[in-house]
Backbone as JSON Lines, residues from 0, in Angstrom:
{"i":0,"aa":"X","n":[-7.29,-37.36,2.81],"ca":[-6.82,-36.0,2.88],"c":[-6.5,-35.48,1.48]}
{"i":1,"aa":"X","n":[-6.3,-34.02,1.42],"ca":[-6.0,-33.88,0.09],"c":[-4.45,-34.08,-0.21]}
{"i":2,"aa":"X","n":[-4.58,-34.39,-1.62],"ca":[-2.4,-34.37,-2.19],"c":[-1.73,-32.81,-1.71]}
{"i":3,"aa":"X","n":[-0.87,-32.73,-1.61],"ca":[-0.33,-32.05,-0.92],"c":[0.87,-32.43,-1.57]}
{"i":4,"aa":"X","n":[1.8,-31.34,-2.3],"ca":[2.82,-31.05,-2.95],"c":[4.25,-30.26,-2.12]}
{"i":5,"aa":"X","n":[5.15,-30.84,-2.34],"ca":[6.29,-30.15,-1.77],"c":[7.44,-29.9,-2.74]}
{"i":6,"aa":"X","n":[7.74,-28.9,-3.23],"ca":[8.67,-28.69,-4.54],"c":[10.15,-28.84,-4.17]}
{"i":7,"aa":"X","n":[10.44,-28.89,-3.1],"ca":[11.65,-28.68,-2.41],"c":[12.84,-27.26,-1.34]}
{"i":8,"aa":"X","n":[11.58,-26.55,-1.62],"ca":[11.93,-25.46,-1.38],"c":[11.32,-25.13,0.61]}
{"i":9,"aa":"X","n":[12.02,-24.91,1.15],"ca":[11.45,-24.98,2.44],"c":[10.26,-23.8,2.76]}
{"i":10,"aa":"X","n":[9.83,-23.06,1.87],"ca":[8.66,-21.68,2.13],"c":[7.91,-22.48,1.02]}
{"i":11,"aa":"X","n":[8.11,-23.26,0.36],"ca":[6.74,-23.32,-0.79],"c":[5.78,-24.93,-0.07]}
{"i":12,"aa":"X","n":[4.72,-24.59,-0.09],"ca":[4.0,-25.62,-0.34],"c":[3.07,-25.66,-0.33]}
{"i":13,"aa":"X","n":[2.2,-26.34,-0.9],"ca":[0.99,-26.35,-2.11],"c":[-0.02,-27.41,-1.88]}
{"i":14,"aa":"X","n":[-1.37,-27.2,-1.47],"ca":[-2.76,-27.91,-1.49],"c":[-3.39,-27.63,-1.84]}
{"i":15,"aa":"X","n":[-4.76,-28.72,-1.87],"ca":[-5.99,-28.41,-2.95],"c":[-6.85,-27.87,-1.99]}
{"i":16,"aa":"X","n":[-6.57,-27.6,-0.73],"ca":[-7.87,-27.1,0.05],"c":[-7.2,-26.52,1.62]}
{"i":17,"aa":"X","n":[-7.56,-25.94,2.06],"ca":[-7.27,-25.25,3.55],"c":[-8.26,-25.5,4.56]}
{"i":18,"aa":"X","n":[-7.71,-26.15,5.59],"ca":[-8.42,-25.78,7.24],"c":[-7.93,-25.04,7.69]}
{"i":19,"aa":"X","n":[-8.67,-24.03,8.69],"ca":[-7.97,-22.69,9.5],"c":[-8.86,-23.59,10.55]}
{"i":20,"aa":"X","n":[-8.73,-24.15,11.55],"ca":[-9.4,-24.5,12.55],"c":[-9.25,-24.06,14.04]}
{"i":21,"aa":"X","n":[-9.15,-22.83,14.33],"ca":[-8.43,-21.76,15.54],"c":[-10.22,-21.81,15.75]}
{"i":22,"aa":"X","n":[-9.82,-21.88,17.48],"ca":[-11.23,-21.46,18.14],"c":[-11.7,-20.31,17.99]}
{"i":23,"aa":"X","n":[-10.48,-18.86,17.7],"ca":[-10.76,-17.92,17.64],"c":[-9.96,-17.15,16.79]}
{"i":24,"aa":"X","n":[-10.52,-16.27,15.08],"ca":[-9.23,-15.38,14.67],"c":[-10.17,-14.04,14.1]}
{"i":25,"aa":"X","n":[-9.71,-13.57,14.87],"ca":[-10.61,-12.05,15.24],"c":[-10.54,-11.47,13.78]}
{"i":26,"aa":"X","n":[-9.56,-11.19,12.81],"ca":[-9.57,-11.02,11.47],"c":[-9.13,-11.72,10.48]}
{"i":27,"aa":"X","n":[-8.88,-12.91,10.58],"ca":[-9.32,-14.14,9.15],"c":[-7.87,-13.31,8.1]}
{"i":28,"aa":"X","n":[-7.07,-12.91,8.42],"ca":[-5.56,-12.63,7.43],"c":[-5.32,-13.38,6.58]}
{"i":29,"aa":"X","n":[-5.15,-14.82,7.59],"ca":[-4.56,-15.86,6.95],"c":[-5.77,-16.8,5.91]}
{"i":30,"aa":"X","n":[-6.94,-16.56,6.4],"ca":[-8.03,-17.61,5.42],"c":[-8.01,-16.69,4.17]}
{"i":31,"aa":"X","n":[-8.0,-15.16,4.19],"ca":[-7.93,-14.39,2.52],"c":[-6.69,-14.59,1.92]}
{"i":32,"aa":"X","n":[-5.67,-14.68,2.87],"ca":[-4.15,-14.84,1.95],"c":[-4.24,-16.21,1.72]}
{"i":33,"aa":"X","n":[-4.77,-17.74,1.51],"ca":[-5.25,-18.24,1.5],"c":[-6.04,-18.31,0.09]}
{"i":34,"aa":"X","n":[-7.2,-17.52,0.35],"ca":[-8.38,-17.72,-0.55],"c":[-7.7,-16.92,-2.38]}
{"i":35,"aa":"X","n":[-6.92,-16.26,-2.18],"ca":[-5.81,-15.13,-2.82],"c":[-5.34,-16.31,-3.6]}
{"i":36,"aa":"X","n":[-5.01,-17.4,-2.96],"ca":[-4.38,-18.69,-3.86],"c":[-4.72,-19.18,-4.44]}
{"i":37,"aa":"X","n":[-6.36,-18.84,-4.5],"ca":[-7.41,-19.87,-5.16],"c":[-7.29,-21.26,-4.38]}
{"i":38,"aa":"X","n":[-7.55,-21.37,-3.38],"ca":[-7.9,-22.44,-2.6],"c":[-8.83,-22.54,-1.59]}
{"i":39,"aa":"X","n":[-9.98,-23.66,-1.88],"ca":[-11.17,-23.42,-1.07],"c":[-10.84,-23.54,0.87]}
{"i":40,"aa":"X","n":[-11.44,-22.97,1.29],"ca":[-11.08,-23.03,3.06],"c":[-12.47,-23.56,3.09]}
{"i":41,"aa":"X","n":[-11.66,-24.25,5.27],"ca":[-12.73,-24.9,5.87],"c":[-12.58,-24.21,7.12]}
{"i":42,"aa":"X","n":[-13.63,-23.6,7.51],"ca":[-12.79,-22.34,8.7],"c":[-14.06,-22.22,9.87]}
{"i":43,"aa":"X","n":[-13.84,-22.51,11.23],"ca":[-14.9,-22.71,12.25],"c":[-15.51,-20.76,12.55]}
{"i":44,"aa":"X","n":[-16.65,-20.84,12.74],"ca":[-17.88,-20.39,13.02],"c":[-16.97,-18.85,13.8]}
{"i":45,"aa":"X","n":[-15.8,-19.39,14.0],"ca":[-15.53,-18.38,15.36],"c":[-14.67,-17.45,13.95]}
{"i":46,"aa":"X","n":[-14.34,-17.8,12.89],"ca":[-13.26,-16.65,12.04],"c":[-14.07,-15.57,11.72]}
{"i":47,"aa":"X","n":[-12.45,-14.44,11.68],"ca":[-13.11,-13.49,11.29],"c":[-13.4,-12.99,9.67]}
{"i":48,"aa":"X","n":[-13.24,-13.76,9.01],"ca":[-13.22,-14.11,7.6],"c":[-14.38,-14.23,7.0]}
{"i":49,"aa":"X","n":[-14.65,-13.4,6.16],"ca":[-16.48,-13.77,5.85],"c":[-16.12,-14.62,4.37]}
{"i":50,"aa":"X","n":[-16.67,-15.65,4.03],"ca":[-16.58,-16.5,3.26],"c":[-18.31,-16.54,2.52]}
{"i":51,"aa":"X","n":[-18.41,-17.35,1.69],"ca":[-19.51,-17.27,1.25],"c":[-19.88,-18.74,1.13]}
{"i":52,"aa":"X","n":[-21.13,-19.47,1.58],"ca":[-21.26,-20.36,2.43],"c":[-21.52,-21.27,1.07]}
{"i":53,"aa":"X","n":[-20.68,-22.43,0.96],"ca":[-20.91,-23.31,-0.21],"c":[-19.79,-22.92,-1.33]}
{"i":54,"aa":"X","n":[-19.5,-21.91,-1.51],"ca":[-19.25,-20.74,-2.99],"c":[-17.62,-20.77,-3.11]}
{"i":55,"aa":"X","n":[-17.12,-20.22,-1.43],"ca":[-15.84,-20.49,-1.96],"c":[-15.0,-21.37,-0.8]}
{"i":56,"aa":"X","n":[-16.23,-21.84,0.07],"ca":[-15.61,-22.98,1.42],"c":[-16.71,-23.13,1.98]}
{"i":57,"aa":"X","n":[-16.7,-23.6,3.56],"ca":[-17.0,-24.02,4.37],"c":[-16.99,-23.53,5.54]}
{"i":58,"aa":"X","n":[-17.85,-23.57,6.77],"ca":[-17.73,-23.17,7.83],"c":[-18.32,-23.87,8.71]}
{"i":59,"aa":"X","n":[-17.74,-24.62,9.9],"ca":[-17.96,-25.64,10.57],"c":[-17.71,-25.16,11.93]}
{"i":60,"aa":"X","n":[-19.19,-26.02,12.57],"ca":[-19.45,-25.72,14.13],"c":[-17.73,-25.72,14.74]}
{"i":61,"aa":"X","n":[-17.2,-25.13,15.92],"ca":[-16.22,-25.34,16.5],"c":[-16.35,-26.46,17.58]}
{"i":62,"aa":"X","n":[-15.26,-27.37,16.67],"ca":[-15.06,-29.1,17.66],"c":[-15.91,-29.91,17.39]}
{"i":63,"aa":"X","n":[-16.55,-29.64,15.74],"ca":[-17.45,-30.5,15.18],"c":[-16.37,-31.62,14.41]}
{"i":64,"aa":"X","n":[-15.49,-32.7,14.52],"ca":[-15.18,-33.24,13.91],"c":[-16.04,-34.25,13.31]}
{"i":65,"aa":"X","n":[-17.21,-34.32,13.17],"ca":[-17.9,-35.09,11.73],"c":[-18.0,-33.88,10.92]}
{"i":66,"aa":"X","n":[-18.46,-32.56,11.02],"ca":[-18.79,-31.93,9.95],"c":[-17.56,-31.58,9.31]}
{"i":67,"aa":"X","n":[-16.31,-31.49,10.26],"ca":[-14.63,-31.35,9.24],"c":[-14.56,-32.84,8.6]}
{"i":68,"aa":"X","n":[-14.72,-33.53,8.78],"ca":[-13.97,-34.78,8.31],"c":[-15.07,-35.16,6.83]}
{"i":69,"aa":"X","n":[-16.24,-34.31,6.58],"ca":[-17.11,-34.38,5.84],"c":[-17.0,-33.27,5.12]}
{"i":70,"aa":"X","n":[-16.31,-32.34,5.26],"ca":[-15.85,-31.41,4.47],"c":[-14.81,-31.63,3.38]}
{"i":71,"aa":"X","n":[-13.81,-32.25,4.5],"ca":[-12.62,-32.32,4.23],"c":[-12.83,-33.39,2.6]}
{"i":72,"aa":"X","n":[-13.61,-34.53,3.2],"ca":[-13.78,-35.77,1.98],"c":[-14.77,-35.19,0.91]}
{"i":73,"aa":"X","n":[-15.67,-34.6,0.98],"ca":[-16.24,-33.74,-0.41],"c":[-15.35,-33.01,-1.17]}
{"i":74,"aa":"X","n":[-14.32,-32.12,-0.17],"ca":[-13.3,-31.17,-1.24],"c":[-12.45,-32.4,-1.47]}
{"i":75,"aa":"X","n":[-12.19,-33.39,-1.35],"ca":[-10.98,-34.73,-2.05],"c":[-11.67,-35.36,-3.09]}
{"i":76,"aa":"X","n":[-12.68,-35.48,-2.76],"ca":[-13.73,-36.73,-3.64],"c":[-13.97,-35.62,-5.02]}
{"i":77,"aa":"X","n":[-14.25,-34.83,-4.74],"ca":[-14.96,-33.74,-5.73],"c":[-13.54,-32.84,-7.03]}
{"i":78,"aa":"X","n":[-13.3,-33.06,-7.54],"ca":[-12.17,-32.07,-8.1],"c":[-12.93,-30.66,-8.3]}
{"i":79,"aa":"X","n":[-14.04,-31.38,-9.39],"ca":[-14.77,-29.97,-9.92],"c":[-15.08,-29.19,-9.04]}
{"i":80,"aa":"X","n":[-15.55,-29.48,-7.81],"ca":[-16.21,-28.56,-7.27],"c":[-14.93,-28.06,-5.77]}
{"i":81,"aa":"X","n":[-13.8,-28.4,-5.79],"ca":[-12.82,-27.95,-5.23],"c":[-12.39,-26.97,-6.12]}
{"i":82,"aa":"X","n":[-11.95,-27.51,-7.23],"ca":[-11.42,-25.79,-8.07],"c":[-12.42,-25.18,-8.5]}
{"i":83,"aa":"X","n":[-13.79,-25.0,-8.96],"ca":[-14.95,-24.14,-8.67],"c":[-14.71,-23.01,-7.81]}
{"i":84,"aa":"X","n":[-14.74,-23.66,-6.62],"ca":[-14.47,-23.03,-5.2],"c":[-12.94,-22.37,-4.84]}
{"i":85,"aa":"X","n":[-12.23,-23.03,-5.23],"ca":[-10.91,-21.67,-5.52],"c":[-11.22,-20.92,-6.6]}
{"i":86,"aa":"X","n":[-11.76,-21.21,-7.58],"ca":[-11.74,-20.1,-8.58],"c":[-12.51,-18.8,-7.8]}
{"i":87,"aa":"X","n":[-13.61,-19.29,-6.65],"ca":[-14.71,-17.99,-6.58],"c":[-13.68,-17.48,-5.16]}
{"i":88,"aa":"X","n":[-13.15,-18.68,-4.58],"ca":[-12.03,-17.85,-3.71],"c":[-11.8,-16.91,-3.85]}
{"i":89,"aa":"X","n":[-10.89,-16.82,-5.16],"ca":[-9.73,-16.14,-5.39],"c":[-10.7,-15.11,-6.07]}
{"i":90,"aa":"X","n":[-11.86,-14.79,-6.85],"ca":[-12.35,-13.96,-6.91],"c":[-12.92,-12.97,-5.87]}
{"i":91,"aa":"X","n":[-13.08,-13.84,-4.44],"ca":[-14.25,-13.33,-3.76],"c":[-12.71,-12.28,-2.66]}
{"i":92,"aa":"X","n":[-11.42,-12.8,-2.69],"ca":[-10.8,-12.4,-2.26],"c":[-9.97,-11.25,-1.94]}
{"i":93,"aa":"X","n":[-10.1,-11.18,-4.04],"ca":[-9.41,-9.98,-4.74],"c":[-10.71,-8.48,-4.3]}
{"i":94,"aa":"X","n":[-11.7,-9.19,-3.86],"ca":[-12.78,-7.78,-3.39],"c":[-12.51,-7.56,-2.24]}
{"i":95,"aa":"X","n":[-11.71,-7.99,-1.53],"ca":[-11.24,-7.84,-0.43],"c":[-9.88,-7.79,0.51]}
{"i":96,"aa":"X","n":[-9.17,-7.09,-0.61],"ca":[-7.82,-6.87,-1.09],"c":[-7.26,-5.41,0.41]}
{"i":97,"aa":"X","n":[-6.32,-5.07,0.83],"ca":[-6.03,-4.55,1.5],"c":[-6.45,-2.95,0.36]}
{"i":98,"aa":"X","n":[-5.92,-3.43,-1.02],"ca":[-6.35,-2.23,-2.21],"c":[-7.53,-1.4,-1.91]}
{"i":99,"aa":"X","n":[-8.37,-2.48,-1.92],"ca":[-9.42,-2.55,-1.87],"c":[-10.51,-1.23,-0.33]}
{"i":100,"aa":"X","n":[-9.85,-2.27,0.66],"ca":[-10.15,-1.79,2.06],"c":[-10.37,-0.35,1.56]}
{"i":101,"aa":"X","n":[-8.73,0.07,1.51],"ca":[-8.23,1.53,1.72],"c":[-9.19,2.38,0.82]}
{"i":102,"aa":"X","n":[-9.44,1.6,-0.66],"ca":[-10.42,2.73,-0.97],"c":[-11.49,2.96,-0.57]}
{"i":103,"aa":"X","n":[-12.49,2.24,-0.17],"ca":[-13.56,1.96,0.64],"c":[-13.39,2.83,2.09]}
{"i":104,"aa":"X","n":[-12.33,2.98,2.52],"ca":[-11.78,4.13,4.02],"c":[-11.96,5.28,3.16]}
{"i":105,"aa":"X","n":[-11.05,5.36,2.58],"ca":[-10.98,6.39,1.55],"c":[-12.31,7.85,0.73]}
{"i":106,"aa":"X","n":[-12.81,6.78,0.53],"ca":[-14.68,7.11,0.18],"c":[-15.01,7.44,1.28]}
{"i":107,"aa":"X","n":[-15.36,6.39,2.32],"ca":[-15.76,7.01,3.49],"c":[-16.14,8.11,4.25]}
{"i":108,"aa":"X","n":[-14.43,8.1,4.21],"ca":[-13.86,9.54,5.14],"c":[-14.22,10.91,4.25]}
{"i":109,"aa":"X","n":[-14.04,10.39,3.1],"ca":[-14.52,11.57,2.3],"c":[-15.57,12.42,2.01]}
{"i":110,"aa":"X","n":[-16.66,11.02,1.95],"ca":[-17.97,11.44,1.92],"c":[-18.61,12.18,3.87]}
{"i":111,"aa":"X","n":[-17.69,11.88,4.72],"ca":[-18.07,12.32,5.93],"c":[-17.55,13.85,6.31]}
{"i":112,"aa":"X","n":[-16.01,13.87,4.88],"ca":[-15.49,15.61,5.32],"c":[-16.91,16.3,4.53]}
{"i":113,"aa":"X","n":[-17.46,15.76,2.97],"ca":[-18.21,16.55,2.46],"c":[-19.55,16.89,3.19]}
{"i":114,"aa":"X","n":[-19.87,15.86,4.19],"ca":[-21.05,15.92,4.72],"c":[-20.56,17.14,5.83]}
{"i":115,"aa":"X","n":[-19.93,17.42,6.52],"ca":[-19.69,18.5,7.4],"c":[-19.35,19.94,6.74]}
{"i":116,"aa":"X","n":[-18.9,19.85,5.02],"ca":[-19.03,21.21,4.88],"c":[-17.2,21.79,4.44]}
{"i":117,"aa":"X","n":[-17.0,20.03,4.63],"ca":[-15.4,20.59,4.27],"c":[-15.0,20.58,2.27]}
């Protein structure tokens, strides 16, 4: 498994890698607040989290325990390519920032008042 740090503080604690393994999470909150940390995820087929396949995690059949337990030991075995993969996390994350969303609504809606004439 990976090291796993506890500073003493009962809200802090700290790994080199994340499983979200829920049969079902309709919008993936927790895998970007997560990926925000720079930490690579391993997250089943059913999240609603779009990840980028290799780049900044993993995505595994649901109730595949060989393909988790083969995940899990590449992101332990591997350093480089565990923080690689948080680094593009945490990049791929910040594009997908709540900031972010709103301007993208924002544009949107806008470009749909100009299209009607407003």
């Amino acid at each position: 498994m990976s090291k796993a740090y506890y500073d003493g503080s009962f809200s802090r604690h700290v790994t080199d890698q994340m499983s979200h393994l829920y049969h079902m999470d309709s919008f993936g909150v927790v895998i970007y607040g997560v990926m925000t940390c720079g930490l690579p995820v391993i997250i089943t087929e059913n999240c609603g989290a779009k990840i980028r396949e290799g780049v900044d995690g993993f995505s595994i059949p649901i109730r595949d325990v060989q393909a988790l337990k083969e995940k899990i030991l590449l992101l332990y075995e591997d350093k480089d390519l565990r923080e690689q993969m948080g680094i593009n996390a945490r990049q791929w994350a910040k594009q997908h920032s709540w900031e972010k969303y709103r301007e993208r609504i924002a544009s949107l809606l806008f470009h749909i008042y100009q299209k009607r004439g407003g």
